[in-house]
N, C-alpha and C positions, 0 to 999 in steps of 0.2 A: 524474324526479329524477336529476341527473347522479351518479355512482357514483364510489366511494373507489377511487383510485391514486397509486404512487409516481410521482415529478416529482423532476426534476432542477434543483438552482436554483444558479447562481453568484452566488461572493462574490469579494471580495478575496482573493486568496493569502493565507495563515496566518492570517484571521479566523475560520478555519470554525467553530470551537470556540465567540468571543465570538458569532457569528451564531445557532448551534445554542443556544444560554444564552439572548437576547436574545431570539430568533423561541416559545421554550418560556413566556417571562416574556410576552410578549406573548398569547401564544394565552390562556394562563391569567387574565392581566387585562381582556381583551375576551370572555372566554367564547367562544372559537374553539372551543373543544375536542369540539364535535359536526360539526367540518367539519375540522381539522386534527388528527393525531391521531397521530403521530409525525416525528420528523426526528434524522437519524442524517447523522454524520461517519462515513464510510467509511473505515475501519483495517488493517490488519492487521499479525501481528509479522514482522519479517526477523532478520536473523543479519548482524551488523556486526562487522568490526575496530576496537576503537578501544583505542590504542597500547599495541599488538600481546596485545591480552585481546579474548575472541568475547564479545558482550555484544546478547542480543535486546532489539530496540526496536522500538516500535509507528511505524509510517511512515503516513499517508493514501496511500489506494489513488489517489483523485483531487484531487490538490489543488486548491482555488480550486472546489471545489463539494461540495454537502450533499443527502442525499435529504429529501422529504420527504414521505409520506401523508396524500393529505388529499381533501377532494371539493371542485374548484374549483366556487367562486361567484366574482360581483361582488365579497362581503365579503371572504371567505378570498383572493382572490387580492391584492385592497390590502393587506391586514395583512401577507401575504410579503411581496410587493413594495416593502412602503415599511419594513421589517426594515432598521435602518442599516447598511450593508456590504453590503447585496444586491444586485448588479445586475440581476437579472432571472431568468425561467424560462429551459430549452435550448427551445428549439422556435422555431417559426415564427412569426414577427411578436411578438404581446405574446400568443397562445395557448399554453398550454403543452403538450408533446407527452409524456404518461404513459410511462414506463418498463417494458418487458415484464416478465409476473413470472419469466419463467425467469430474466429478468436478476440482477435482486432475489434471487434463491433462490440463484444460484451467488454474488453478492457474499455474504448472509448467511453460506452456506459459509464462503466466504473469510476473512470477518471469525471467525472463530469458531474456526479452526484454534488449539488451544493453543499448539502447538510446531513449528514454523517446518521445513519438510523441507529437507534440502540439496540443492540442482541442481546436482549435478558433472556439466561437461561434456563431461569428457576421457577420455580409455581410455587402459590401460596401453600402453607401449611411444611413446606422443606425449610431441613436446617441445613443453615450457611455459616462460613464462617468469615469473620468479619477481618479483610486486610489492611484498611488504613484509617484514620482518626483515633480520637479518644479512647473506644471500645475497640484497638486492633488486638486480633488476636480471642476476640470474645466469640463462641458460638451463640446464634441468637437461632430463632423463628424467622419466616417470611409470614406477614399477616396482610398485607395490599403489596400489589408491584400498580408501578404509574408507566407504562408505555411512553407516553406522550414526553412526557420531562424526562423519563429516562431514570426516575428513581422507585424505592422500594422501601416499604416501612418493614421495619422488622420488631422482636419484641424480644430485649437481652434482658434475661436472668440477673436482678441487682438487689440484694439484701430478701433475697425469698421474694420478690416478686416480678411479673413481667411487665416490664417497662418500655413504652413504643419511642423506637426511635426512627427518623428518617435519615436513610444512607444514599446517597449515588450510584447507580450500580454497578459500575466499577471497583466498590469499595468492599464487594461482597464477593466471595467464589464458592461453590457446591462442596460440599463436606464427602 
């Protein structure tokens, strides 16, 4: 008896959500559910600027494809396959090629993190140059980065002298 693993299936860009709805109504209505037996839109949250307020939002880690658990047959693989919006398994020809589970265990990880960490990529004493507020556009100094909050004092050049200001680090990129 061939054996339960994760597969990777492509859809259309931004259907992943109707496809994961749709392929779940299906399994349920064909009694798939001892051969298909989960499928999951890969998520996780970031940390966005939007005008000029930090606001986390849930992104797909991969767009334009869905996992899904199941133990390919003949049947299970028509019922995905012919899912409206699917185009197909990732693999080789029309077999599908199962997903390692360390894979699977560090997306799980991924998806699962509450609270989004900040990637600051600059060290004190580098100049950055400054992408959004008041000062966009301005090359400044890095004089403090804050790990914790996520932000970075920097020091912009204002009528001959340097003047500190605190940015979000999103609002700064490397020169």
């Amino acid at each position: 008896m061939p054996e339960k693993n994760w597969y990777v299936i492509h859809t259309y860009s931004g259907y992943e959500e109707a496809v994961a709805k749709n392929l779940k109504q299906r399994i349920e209505s064909l009694g798939m559910d001892d051969k298909i037996f989960n499928v999951i839109v890969p998520k996780e949250k970031k940390i966005k600027i939007k005008e000029g307020k930090r606001k986390t939002v849930e992104e797909k880690i991969y767009p334009g494809y869905i996992l899904v658990e199941m133990i390919v047959t003949d049947d299970s693989w028509y019922v995905v396959r012919n899912t409206p919006n699917v185009t197909g398994f990732v693999g080789a020809g029309t077999t599908p090629i199962p997903v390692s589970l360390e894979e699977i265990t560090e997306l799980k990880k991924r998806m699962e993190m509450s609270e989004p960490e900040f990637n600051i990529e600059v060290s004190v004493g580098e100049l950055v140059k400054i992408t959004d507020g008041p000062f966009k556009d301005s090359e400044a100094k890095v004089s403090e980065i804050d790990r914790e909050r996520g932000k970075v004092k920097v020091l912009v050049s204002m009528f001959g002298r340097d003047t500190p200001v605190e940015l979000d680090s999103l609002q700064i990129k490397k020169i």
